[in-house]
SESE-32363 format. One record per residue (C-alpha): x, z, y; residue in one letter. Coordinates in steps of 0.2 Angstrom, whole numbers, plus 5000, padded with zeros to 4 digits. Layout:
SESE-32363
  east    up  north  type
     X     Z      Y     a
...
This chain:
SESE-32363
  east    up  north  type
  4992  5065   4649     x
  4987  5080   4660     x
  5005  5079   4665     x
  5005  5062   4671     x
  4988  5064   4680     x
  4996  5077   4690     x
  5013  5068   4696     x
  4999  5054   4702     x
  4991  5068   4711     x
  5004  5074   4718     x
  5012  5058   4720     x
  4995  5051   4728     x
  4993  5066   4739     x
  5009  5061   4746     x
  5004  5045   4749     x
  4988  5052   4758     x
  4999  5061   4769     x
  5014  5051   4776     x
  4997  5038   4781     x
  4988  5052   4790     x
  5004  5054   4797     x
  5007  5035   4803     x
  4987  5037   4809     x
  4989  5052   4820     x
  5007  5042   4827     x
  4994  5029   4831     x
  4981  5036   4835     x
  4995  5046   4851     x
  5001  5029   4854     x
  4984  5020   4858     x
  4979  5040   4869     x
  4997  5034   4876     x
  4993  5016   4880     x
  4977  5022   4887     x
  4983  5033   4899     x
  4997  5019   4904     x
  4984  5008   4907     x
  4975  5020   4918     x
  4989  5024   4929     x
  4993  5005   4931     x
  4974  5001   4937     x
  4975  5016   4951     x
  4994  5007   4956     x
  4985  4991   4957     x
  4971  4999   4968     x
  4983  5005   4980     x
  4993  4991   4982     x
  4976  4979   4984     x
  4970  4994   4999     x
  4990  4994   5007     x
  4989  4974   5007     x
  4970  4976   5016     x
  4979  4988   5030     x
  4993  4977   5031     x
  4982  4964   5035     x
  4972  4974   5046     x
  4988  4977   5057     x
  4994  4960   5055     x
  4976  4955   5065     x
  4977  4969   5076     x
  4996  4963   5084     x
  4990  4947   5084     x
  4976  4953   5096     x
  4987  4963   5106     x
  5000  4950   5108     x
  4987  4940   5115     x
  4983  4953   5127     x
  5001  4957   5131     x
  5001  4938   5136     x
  4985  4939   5146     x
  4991  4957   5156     x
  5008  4949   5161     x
  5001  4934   5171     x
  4992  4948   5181     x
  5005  4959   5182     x
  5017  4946   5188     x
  5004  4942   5202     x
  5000  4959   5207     x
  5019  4962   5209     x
  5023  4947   5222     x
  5007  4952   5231     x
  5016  4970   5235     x
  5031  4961   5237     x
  5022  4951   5252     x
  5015  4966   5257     x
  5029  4976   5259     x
  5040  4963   5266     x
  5025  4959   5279     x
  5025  4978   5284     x
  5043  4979   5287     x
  5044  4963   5300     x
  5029  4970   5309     x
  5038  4987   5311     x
  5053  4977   5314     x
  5043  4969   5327     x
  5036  4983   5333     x
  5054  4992   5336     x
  5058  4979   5346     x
């Protein structure tokens, strides 16, 4: 009987062990999963604040464009008005030389 009572024992303690076994595996994989999980919240953050910049440039071109647009009218205008000038300058030295 104490024979039996020992191979249950021994049997048991085996038993015992292969589940703390499969617990600490677990209990690695959940630590594992947790950490995962981290790393995926910090890449979502980054990706949500690269999206806001993009969308901060996206406005900002969009503003300057407009400006672009706005400065090239004036541009235009001050370049013909040199153009008359200098054109007007030559035919009075023209005339002068005459």
């Amino acid at each position: 009987m104490a024979q039996a009572l020992r191979v249950m024992n021994v049997a048991e303690e085996h038993r015992l062990d292969r589940i703390e076994q499969k617990l600490d595996k677990l209990t690695e994989a959940v630590s594992q999963i947790a950490r995962v999980e981290e790393q995926m919240l910090s890449v979502f953050k980054r990706i949500d604040r690269h999206e806001k910049r993009l969308d901060d440039q996206e406005d900002d071109i969009r503003e300057l464009t407009t400006d672009v647009l706005a400065n090239s009218g004036s541009v235009k205008n001050a370049e013909r008005f040199f153009w008359i000038a200098v054109s007007a300058c030559v035919s009075v030295l023209v005339y002068m030389v005459k």
